[in-house]
C-alpha positions in Angstrom: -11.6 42.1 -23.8 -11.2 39.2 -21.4 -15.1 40.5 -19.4 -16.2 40.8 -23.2 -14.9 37.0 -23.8 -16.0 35.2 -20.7 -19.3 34.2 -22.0 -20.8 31.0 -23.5 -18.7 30.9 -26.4 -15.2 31.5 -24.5 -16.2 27.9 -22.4 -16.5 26.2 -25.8 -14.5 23.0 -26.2 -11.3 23.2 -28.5 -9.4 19.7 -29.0 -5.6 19.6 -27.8 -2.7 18.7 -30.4 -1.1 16.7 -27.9 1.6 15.0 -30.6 1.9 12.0 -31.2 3.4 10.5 -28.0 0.6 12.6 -26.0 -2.7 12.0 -27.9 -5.1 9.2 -26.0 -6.9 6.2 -27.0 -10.6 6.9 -26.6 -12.5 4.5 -28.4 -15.6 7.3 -28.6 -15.2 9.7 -31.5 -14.9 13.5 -30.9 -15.1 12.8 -27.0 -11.1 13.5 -26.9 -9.3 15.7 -24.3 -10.4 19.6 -24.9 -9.6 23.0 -23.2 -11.7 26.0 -23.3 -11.2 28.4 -25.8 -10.7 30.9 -23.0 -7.0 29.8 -22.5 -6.3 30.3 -26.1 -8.1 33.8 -25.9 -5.3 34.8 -23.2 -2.5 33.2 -24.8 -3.3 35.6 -27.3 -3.7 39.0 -25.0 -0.6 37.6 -23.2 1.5 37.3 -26.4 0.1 41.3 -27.7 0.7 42.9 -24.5 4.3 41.1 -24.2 5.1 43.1 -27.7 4.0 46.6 -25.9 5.5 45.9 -22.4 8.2 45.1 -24.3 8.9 48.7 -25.8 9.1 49.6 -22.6 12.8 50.0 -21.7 12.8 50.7 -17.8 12.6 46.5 -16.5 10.8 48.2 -13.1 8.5 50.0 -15.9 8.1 46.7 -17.4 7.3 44.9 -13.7 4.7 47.6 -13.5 2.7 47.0 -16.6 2.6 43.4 -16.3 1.6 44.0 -12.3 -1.0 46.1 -13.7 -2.5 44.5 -17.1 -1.4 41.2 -17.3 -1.8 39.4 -13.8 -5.2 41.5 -13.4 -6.4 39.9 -16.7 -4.8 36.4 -15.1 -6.3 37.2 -12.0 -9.9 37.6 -13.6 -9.6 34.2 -15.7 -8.6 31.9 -13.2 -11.4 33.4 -11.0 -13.7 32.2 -13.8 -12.6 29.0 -13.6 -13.1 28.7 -10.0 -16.1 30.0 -9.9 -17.2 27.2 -12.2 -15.5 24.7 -10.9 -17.1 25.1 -7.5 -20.6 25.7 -8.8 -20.0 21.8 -9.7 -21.8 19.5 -7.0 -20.1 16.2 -8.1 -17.0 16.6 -10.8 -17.6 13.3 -12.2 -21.8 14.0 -13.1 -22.3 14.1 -16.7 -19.4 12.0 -17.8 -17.0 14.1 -16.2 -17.2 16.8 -19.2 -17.4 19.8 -17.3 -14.4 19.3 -14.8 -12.6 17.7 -17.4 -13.3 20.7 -19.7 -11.9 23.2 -16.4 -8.9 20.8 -15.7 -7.0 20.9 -19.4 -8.0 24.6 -19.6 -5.8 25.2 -16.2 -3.8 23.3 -17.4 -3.3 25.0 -20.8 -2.6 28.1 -19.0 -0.5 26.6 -16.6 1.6 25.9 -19.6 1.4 28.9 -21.4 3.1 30.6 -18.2 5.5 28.5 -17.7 7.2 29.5 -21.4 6.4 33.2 -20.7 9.1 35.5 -20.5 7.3 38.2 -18.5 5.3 35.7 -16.2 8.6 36.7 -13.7 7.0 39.8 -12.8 3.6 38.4 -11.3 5.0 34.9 -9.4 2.5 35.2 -6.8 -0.8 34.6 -9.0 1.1 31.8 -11.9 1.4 29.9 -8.1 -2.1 30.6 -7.4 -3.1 29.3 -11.1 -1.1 25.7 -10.7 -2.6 25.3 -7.1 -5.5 25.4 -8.7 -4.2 23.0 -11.3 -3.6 20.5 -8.7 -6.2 21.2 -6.7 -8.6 19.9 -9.3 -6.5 16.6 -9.9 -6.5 16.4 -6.8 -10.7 16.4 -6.4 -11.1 14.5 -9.0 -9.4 11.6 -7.4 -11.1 12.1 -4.3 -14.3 11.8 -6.4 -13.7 8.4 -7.5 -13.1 7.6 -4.2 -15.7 9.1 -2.4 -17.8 6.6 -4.9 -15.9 4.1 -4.2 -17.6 4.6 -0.5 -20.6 4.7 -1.9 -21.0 1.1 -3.0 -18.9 0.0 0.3 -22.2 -1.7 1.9 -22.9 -3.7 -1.2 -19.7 -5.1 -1.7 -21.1 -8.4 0.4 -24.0 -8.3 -0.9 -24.2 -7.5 -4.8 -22.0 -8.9 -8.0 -19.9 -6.7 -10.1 -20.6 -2.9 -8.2 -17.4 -1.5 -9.2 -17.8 -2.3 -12.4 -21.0 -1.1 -13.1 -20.8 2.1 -10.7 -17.2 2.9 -11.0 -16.1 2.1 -14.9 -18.0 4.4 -16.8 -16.3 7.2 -14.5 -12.6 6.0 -15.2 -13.0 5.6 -18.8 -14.2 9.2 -19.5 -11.3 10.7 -17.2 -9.1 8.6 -19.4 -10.8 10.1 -22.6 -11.4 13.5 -21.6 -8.0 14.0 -19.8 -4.3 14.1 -21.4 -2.7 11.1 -20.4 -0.2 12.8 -18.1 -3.1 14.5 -16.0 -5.1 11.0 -16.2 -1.8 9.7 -14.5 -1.8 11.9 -11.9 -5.4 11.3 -11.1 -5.1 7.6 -11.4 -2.4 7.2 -8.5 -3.9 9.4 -6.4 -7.2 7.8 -6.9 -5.4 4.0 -6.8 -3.4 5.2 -4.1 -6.9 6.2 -1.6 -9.3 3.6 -3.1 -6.6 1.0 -1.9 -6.9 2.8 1.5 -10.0 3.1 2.1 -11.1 -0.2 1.0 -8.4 -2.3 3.4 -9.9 0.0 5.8 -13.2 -1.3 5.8 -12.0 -5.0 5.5 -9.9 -4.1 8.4 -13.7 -3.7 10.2 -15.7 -6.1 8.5 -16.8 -9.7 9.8 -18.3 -11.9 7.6 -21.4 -13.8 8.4 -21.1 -16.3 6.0 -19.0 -17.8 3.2 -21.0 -16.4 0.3 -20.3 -13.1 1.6 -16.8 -13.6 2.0 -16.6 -14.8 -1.7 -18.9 -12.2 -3.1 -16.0 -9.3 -1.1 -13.4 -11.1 -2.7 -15.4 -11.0 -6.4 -15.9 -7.6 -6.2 -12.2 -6.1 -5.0 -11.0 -8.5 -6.6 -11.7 -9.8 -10.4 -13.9 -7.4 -10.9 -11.5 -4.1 -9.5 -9.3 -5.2 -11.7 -11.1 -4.7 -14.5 -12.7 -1.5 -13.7 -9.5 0.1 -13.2 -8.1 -1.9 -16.7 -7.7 2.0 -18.1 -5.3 3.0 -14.8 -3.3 -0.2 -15.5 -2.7 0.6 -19.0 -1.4 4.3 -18.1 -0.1 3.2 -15.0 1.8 -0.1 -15.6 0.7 -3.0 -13.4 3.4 -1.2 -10.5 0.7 1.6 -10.4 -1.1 -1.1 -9.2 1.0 -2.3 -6.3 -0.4 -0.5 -3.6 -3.7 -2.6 -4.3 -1.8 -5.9 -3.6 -2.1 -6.2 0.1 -5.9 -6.2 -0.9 -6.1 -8.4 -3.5 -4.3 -10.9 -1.2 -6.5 -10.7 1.2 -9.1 -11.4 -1.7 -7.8 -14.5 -2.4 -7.4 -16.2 1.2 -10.9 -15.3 1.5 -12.1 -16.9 -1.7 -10.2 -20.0 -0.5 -12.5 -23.2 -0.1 -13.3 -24.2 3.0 -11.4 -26.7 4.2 -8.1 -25.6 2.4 -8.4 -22.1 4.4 -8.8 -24.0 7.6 -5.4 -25.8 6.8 -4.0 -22.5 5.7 -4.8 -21.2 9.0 -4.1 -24.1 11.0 -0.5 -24.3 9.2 0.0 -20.2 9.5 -0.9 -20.2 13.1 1.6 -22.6 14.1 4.5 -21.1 12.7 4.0 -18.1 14.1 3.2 -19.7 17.7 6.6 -21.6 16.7 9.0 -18.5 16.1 12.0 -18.5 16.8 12.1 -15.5 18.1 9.6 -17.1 20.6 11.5 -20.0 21.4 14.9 -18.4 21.8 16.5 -20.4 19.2 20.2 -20.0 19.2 21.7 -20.2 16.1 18.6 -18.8 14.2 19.5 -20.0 11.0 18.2 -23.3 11.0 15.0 -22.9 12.6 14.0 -19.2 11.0 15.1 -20.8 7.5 12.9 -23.6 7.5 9.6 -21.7 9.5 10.4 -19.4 6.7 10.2 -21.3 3.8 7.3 -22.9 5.2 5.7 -19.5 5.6 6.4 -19.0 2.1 5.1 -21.8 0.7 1.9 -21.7 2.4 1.2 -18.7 1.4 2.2 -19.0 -2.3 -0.1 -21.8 -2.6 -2.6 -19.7 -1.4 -2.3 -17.4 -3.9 -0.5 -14.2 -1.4 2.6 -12.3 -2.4 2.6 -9.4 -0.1 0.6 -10.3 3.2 2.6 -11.5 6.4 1.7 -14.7 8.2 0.3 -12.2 10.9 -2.0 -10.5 8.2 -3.2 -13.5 6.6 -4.7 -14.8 9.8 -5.9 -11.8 10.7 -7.9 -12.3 7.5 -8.5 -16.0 7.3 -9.7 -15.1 10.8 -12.9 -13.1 9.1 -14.2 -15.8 7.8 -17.4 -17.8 9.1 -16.4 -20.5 11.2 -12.2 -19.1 11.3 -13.3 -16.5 13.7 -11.7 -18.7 16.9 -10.1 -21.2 15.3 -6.5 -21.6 17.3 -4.7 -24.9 17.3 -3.8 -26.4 20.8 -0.7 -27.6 20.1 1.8 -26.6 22.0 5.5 -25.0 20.7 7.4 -27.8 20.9 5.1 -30.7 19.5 4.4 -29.2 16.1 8.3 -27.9 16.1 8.6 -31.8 14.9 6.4 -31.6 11.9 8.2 -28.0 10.9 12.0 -28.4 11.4 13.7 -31.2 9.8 16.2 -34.2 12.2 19.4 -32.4 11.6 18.2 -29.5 13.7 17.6 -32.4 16.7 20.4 -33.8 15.9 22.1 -30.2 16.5 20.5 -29.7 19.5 21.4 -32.9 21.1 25.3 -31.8 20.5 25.1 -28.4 22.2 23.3 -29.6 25.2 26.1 -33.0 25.7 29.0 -29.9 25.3 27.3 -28.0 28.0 26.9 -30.4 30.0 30.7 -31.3 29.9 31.9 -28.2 29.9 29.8 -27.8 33.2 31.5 -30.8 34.7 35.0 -30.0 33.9 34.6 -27.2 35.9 32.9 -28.4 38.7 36.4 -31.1 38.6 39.1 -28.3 38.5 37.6 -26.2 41.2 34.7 -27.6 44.1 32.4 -25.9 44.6 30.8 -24.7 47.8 27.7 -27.4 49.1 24.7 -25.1 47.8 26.4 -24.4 44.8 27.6 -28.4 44.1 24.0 -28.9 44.6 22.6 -26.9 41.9 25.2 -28.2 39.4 24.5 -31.8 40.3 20.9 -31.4 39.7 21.5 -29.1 36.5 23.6 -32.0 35.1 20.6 -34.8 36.2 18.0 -32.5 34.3 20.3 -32.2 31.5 21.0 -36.1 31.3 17.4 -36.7 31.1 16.8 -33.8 28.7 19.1 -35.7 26.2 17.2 -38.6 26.0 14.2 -36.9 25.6 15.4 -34.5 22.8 15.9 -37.3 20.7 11.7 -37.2 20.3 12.0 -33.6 20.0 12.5 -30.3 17.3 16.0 -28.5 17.2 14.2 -25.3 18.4 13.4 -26.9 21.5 17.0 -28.7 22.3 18.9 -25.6 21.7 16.6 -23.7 24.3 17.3 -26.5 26.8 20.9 -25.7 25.7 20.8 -22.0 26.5 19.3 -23.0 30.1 22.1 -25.1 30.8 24.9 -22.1 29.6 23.3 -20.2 32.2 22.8 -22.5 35.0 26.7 -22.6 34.3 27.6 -19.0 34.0 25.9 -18.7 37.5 27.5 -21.5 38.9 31.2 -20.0 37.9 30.2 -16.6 39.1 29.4 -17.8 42.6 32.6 -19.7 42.6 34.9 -17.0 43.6 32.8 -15.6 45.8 32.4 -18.8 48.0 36.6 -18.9 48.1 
């Protein structure tokens, strides 16, 4: 019955009674999510034959018929559908109705399985029938994105390409799929568009301005409105991994001059790390480089990118391409970290410095050793009255010199003895 069946009229649509809480919101009438009326046909055989395997009161008599009748008939039907599904050259040609169409009526029988008693006896081909489930999601995801890499070279170039190329594609797989398969898709799809497309901005070097701002319209403004469908099934979280690239959208549809200062500021607090400049406590200097960092960046319009990916951004832009301020670490130290971290350093490098000559009082040391103590506490002596011009950061490296010129100057003590 099911070789008798398997012609035009067993491919013909039938609308799903999804409920209530399952039915989606295509605005085109009669263009809803369908399944073939093959997967009813089988429900149907599958529900008959349970009644006679049933009447069978051996269970290994039972595991036979089903072996024998029902996973062949399976067997057959899902080689339909992947026959079909392969003779496809794109998934998404023709408003995505025939893979749509395939996809619900796998997943219909995907269902139907799941609920059948008898479906224990033939485990190997139900698996085989949700690979194939997934497998489709799975292509039709890569199919938006493999558009997606279509329209790559004109994303420089050309206004509003995602939303003209791209749209129409997304709103029928949101019509002609149930909304929990359109979910699926969507991450998958969100997931490798956002990929692919920080990929190719990872490569790209912009030649001038207006392309810069025409990249940033396109991923942009105008992404987000192609994918307005996967936003409303997803939640603006589904969205998140599409954040780093939006960011990077909107430092490169800065103006001019402000991304110059962006990049100017950006660059020197990560030449002034602390990290870099040994700071010692960190909390003074790493708190305010932070919240520097942060600020900068919000202004800018970035929630997820690090000061190191921001430049490297920035960076593609015309005219940002070697842009590097010249100032050194501990200059521009005084226009990031506030007096009190000065101040701070001045008192750590005076307690070293007496510390260092209490000992030298309570124990002399040998004539190379004095030496290097005398002129440790000369440099010191002159490095406070110059700290007084310069950042914390700076002082408390001076500070951790001094510690060590003194550790090595109380190690060589007993030694000399």
């Amino acid at each position: 019955r099911l070789t008798a069946a398997e012609s035009d009229s067993a491919w013909k649509p039938r609308p799903l009674r999804l409920g209530a809480g399952g039915s989606s919101s295509c605005p085109v009438p009669g263009e809803d999510a369908a399944a073939a009326e093959l997967a009813t046909l089988l429900g149907d055989l599958f529900q008959v034959s349970r009644g006679r395997a049933e009447c069978l009161s051996l269970r290994t008599a039972r595991a036979t018929y089903c072996t024998r009748v029902l996973e062949t008939g399976l067997q057959q039907v899902v080689g339909s559908v992947r026959a079909r599904w392969n003779a496809m050259s794109d998934p998404l040609a023709q408003e995505a109705r025939e893979a749509s169409l395939l996809t619900e009526t796998m997943e219909e029988i995907c269902r139907f399985l799941d609920s059948f008693p008898l479906a224990e006896h033939f485990v190997a081909s139900v698996d085989d029938a949700n690979a194939l489930r997934l497998s489709m999601l799975g292509k039709l995801a890569d199919s938006l994105c493999d558009s997606a890499s279509l329209l790559l070279r004109r994303l420089d170039t050309e206004s509003c390409v995602f939303s003209f190329a791209l749209e129409p594609s997304i709103a029928a797989l949101s019509c002609r799929l149930r909304p929990s398969n359109f979910r699926a898709v969507a991450q998958q799809g969100v997931a490798k568009l956002s990929l692919l497309l920080l990929q190719y901005l990872q490569r790209q070097a912009f030649q001038t301005d207006q392309q810069a701002a025409l990249f940033a319209a396109n991923c942009g403004e105008d992404l987000r409105q192609t994918l307005a469908a996967v936003a409303t099934a997803l939640g603006e979280a589904g969205l998140s991994s599409l954040q780093p690239l939006w960011d990077s959208c909107a430092l490169l549809a800065l103006p001019a001059p402000e991304a110059e200062d962006v990049l100017a500021t950006l660059k020197r607090v990560e030449h002034c790390s602390p990290s870099e400049l040994l700071v010692e406590p960190p909390e003074v200097g790493n708190g305010v480089l932070r919240r520097k960092e942060t600020e900068v960046l919000a202004a800018a319009g970035v929630q997820e990118l690090s000061t190191t990916e921001a430049i490297s951004v920035l960076s593609k832009r015309t005219g940002l391409a070697g842009a590097v301020p010249q100032d050194s670490s501990f200059s521009v130290l005084q226009e990031l970290l506030p007096a009190s971290a000065a101040q701070g350093a001045l008192q750590l490098s005076a307690g070293a410095l007496q510390q260092l000559g209490e000992l030298g009082a309570q124990a002399p040391l040998p004539v190379p050793v004095a030496a290097m103590a005398q002129a440790t506490l000369q440099t010191g002596a002159l490095g406070v009255d110059q700290l007084r011009g310069l950042a914390g950061g700076a002082g408390r490296r001076l500070a951790g010199r001094l510690r060590s010129s003194l550790a090595a100057a109380a190690a060589a003590t007993p030694a000399a003895r």
